[in-house]
N, C-alpha and C positions, 0 to 999 in steps of 0.2 A: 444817472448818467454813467455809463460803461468806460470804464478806469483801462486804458491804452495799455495792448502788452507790453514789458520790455520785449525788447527787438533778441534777447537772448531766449526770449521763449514763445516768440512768433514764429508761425510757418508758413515757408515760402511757396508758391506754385509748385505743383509735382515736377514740372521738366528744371525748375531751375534748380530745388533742392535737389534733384538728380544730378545736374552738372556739378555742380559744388563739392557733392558727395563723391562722386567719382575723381574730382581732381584732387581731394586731401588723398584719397587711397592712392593715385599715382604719386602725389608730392611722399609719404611715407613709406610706399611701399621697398624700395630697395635697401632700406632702412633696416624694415624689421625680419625680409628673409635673410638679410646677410647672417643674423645673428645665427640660426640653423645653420647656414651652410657654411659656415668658417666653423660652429662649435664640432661639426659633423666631421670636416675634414680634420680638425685639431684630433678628435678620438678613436678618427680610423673608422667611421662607421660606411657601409654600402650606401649605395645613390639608394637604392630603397628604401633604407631606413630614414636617410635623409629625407626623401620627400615625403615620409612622415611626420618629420618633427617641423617638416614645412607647415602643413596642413593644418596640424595641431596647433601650431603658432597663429595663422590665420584665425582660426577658429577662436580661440582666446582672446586676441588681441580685437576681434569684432564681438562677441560679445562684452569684453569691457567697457570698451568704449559706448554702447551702447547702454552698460549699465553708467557710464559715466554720466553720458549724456541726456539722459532720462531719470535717472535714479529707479531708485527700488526704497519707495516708500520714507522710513526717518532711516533706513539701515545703513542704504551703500548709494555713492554716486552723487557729484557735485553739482549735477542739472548746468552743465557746463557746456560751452561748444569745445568740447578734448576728445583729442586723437588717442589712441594708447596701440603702443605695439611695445615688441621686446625690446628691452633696455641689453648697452653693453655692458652695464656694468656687473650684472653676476656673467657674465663671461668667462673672465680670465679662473671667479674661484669654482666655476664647473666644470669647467676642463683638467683642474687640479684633483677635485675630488673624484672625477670617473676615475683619473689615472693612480688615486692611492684604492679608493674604495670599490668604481665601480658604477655603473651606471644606474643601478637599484637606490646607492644610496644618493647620487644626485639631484633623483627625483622623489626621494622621501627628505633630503634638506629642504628642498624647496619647497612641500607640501607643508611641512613641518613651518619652516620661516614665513609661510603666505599664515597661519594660524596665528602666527606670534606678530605678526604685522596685524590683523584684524584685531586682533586685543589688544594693541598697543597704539592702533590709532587714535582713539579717543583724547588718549594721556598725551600723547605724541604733538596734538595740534595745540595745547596747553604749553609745550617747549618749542615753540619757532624761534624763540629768543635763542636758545643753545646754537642754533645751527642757521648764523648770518652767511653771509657773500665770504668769509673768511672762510668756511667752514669748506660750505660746498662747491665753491671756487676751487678750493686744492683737490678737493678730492674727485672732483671730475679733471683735471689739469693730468693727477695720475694716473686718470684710467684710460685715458686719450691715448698719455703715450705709451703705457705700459702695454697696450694692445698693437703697436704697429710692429710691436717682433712678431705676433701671429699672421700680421697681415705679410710680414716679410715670407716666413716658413710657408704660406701659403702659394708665394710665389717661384718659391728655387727649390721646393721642395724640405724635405726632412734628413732624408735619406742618401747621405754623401757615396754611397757605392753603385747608385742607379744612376745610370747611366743618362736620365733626365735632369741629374741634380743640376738648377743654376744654369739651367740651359737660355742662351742668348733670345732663343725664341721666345720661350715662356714669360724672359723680361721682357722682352718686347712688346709684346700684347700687354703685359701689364703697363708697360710707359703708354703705349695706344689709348689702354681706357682711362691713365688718369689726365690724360694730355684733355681727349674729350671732356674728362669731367669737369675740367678746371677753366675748357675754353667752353662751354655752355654754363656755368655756375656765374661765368665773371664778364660776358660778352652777350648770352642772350637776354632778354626780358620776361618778366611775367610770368609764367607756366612755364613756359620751355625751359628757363634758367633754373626753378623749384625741381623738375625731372630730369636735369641733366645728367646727373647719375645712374639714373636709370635708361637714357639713351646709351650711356657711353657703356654699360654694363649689356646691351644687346647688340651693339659692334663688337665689343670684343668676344660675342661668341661669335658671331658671324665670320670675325677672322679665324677662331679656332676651330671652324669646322675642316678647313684644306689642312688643318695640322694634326689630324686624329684625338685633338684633346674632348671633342663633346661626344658622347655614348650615350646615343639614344636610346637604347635596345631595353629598356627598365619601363620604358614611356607606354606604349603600345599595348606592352600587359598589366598596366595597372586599371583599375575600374574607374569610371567616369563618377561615381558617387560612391559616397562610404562615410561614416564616421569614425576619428580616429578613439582607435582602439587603448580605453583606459588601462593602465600603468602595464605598456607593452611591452617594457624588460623585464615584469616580474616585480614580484611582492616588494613594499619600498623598506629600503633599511634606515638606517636614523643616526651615523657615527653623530657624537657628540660636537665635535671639532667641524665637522661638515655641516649640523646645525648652525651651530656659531658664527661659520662664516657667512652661511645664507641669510639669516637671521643678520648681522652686520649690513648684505646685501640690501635688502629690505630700508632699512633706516636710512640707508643711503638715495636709496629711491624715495623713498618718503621726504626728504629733503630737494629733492630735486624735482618731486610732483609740487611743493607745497609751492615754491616759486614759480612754477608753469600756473597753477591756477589763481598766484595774486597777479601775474602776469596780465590774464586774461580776464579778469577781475579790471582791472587798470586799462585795457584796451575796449570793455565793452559798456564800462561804468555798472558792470551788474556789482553790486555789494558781495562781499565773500567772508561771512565771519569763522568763526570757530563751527559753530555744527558742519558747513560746506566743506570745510578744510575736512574732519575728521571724516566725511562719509566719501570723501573723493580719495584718505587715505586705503580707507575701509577697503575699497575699489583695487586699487594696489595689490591689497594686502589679500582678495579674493583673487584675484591674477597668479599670485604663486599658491594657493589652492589648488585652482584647477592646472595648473600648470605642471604641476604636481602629479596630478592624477591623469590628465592627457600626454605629457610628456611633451608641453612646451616648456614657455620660457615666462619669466616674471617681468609683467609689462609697467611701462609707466608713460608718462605723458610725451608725448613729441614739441619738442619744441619748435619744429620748420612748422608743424603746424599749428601753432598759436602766431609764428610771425607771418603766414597766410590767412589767417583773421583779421590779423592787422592789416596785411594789403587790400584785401578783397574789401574787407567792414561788411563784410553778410558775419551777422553773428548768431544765426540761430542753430540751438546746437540740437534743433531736429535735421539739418543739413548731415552731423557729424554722427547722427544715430540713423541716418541714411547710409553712409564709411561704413559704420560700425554691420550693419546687415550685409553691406556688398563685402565684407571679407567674410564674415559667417559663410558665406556662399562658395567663396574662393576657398575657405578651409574645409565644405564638404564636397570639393571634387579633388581626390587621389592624384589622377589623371594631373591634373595642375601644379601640383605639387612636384609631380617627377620629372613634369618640365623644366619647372625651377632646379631642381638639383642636380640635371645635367649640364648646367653652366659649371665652365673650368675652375679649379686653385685659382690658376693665376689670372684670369678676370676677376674673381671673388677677390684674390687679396690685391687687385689694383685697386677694387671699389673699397676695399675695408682701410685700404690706407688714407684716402680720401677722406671715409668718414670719419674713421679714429680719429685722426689727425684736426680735424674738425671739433671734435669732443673736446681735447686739448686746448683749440683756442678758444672755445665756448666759457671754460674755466678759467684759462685765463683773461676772458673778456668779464666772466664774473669777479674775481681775483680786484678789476679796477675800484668795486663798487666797496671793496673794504678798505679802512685805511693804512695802507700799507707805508704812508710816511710816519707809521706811529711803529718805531724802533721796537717794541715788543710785538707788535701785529708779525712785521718782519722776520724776524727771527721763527715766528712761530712755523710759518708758510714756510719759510726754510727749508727747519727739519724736519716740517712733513710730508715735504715734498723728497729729501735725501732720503729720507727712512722707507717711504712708499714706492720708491725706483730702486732702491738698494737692492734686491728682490732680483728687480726685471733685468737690471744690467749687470750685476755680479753672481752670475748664477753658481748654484749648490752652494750660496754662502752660509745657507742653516744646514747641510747635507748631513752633519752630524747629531741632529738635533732629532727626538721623536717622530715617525713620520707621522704620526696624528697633528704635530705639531707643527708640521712644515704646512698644512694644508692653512695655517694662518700666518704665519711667518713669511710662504715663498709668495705670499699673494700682494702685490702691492696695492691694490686696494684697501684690503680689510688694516694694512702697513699704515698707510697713506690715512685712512677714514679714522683707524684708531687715535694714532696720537695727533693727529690736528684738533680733532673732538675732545680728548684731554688735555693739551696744552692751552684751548681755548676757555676751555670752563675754567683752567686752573689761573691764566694770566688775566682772565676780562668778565671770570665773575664769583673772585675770589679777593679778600683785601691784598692775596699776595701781589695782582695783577697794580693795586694802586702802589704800594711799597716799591715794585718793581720801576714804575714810571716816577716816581716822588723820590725816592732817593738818588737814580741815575740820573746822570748829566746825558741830553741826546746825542753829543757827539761822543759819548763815553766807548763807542764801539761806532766804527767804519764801518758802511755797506754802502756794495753798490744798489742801491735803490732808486731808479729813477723817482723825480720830482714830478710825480702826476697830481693835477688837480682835482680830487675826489671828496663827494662830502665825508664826513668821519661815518664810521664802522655803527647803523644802526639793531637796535637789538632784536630783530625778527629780517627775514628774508625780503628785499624790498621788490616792490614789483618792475619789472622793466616794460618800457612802452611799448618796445617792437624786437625783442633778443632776435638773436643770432640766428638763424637758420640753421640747424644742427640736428644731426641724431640724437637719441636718445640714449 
């Protein structure tokens, strides 16, 4: 008698696994260009280069997921229904390091950190325990916010003597697209509500056409088909400090895939042990490889798209290795690419403050699931939450410090990821954390800590039924 597939690795009719497929790519897709076109306009790069690092991104982020969603043998890939496009979170520390080192060495850190993520995920899925809802609750909470200054400089500009700095218009159109985004996110239904952002990001160029902000002129001459061209700024460099931070980046992502796929584990009843976890790192950890060497970005799981698993319940993730070929496709046309990167700043940073700001409360929606009425949990979330914004909101306060050293210090990320990850191993899996809790009296220190009802702080990542609809 012939033993029933799971529904995780049955495939459905061509036209539906098409529709399906086509709608995680709209559900993700403004997601993962933004990351290009905000890193782009952060570095000063031209609309052509930009809709390069578009393409490239495209291209990445469908072949991962394709290896996600398929795998490759016992090597890489969690045979999962997962989206994967670019994560924000090496954002903030690639725009740091083009600006000390240079664009050579931001794509040799990340080449460099996608190696050290393959070889570390093995070991990595064996530490789930390290890195609970405490952990990577804060450290997405500061990557949220510590990105809506870029999303602001995106919109008023940089440059206080042009004569566009901060111009009412420019706010404007950005209050236009986040007005849309936010009355389609919270008023439509179904599909229209998962794409809102992406409606509201092709109005607001439509109004910036009457205002000379979109320049097509880059469109016309680029080729309809191409492959992007490997490591297109030149030979990769490897600052040490710039490793580091990527290399942090990575861990970060690895924590943040590892709860997207017991997530999805927990929504589709497929079982997900330690080899799944480590070959779906492995995945990752191959994303800044090639990311590295095409000159995208280092991908990780979407979360809007495991909470579209949830809604739809099609869970076969030949649907999502159907995604995965329709961006391949989308990453080898140019042409498409420079479409995309003739939308404006200030549409780009209405949409980026949306999502950012979103990341934020995805973290702090994780943030619930730790026990934060435990007076040392508290404290911890605190300061690493103070340490990893200290950075974003007091700026040049390491100015005097090694600039090699600032590329970790001014990042409130690597700020943020570091000491919560130490304060955590050191208060909750160390005797000092019992000393800490057994000799203190709990009201021995006043916080304002809301009285939220949460189970206590378990020791690996716990799966959520239906998270957040959020960027990655």
């Amino acid at each position: 008698m012939a033993v029933e597939a799971h529904p995780v690795d049955s495939r459905l009719p061509f036209g539906r696994q098409l529709t399906f497929g086509i709608q995680h790519v709209l559900i993700m897709y403004t997601g993962c260009i933004t990351v290009p076109l905000v890193f782009g306009a952060a570095v000063g790069l031209d609309r052509a280069t930009i809709a390069l690092l578009i393409s490239a991104d495209l291209l990445v982020a469908g072949i991962i997921t394709m290896v996600q969603s398929l795998g490759v043998g016992k090597l890489a890939g969690a045979r999962l229904p997962i989206i994967c496009g670019a994560t924000f979170i090496g954002l903030d520390p690639m725009i740091m390091i083009a600006r000390e080192y240079g664009l050579e060495a931001v794509y040799g850190s990340m080449l460099i950190g996608g190696v050290v993520g393959i070889v570390l995920a093995w070991p990595f899925a064996r530490m789930v325990r390290f890195f609970p809802p405490l952990v990577s609750g804060t450290v997405l909470t500061v990557v949220g916010v510590s990105l809506i200054g870029t999303a602001g400089r995106l919109i008023v500009g940089t440059d206080r003597t042009d004569p566009s700095f901060a111009a009412p218009s420019h706010i404007g159109v950005a209050a236009v697209v986040v007005v849309l985004a936010v009355g389609f996110m919270c008023l439509a239904r179904g599909m229209w509500s998962q794409i809102g952002v992406l409606i509201a990001l092709a109005v607001g160029v439509v109004l910036s056409i009457p205002m000379g902000l979109v320049d097509t002129g880059g469109i016309t001459s680029s080729a309809w088909v191409g492959l992007p061209e490997p490591f297109h700024f030149g030979a990769p460099e490897f600052p040490i400090t710039a490793v580091v931070a990527m290399s942090i980046v990575m861990a970060v992502v690895f924590a943040e895939s590892t709860a997207s796929m017991l997530a999805i584990s927990e929504i589709t009843g497929k079982p997900v042990g330690r080899a799944e976890l480590a070959r779906g790192l492995v995945g990752d950890g191959l994303s800044g490889v090639l990311g590295g060497v095409f000159t995208a970005f280092v991908d990780s799981m979407f979360n809007q798209n495991v909470g579209a698993v949830a809604a739809t319940r099609v869970f076969s993730r030949y649907v999502t290795a159907t995604s995965g070929a329709i961006l391949i496709v989308l990453g080898l046309v140019p042409r498409f690419g420079a479409l995309v990167a003739a939308v404006p700043k200030p549409v780009v940073g209405g949409v980026g403050l949306v999502l950012f700001a979103t990341i934020a409360i995805v973290g702090i929606e994780t943030l619930r699931r730790a026990d934060l009425g435990d007076r040392v949990n508290a404290i911890i979330v605190a300061t690493a939450l103070g340490l990893g914004l200290l950075p974003v909101l007091t700026k040049d306060f390491f100015i005097k410090f090694p600039s090699a050293v600032q590329i970790l210090l001014d990042s409130g990320i690597t700020m943020g990821a570091g000491s919560v990850f130490a304060l955590n191993l050191l208060f909750n899996h160390t005797r000092l954390g019992a000393f800490a809790r057994g000799e203190s009296k709990p009201d021995s220190l006043e916080l304002s800590v809301p009285d939220v009802s949460v189970p206590p702080q378990r020791t690996q990542q716990e799966p959520v039924a239906d998270p957040a609809p959020a960027p990655s």
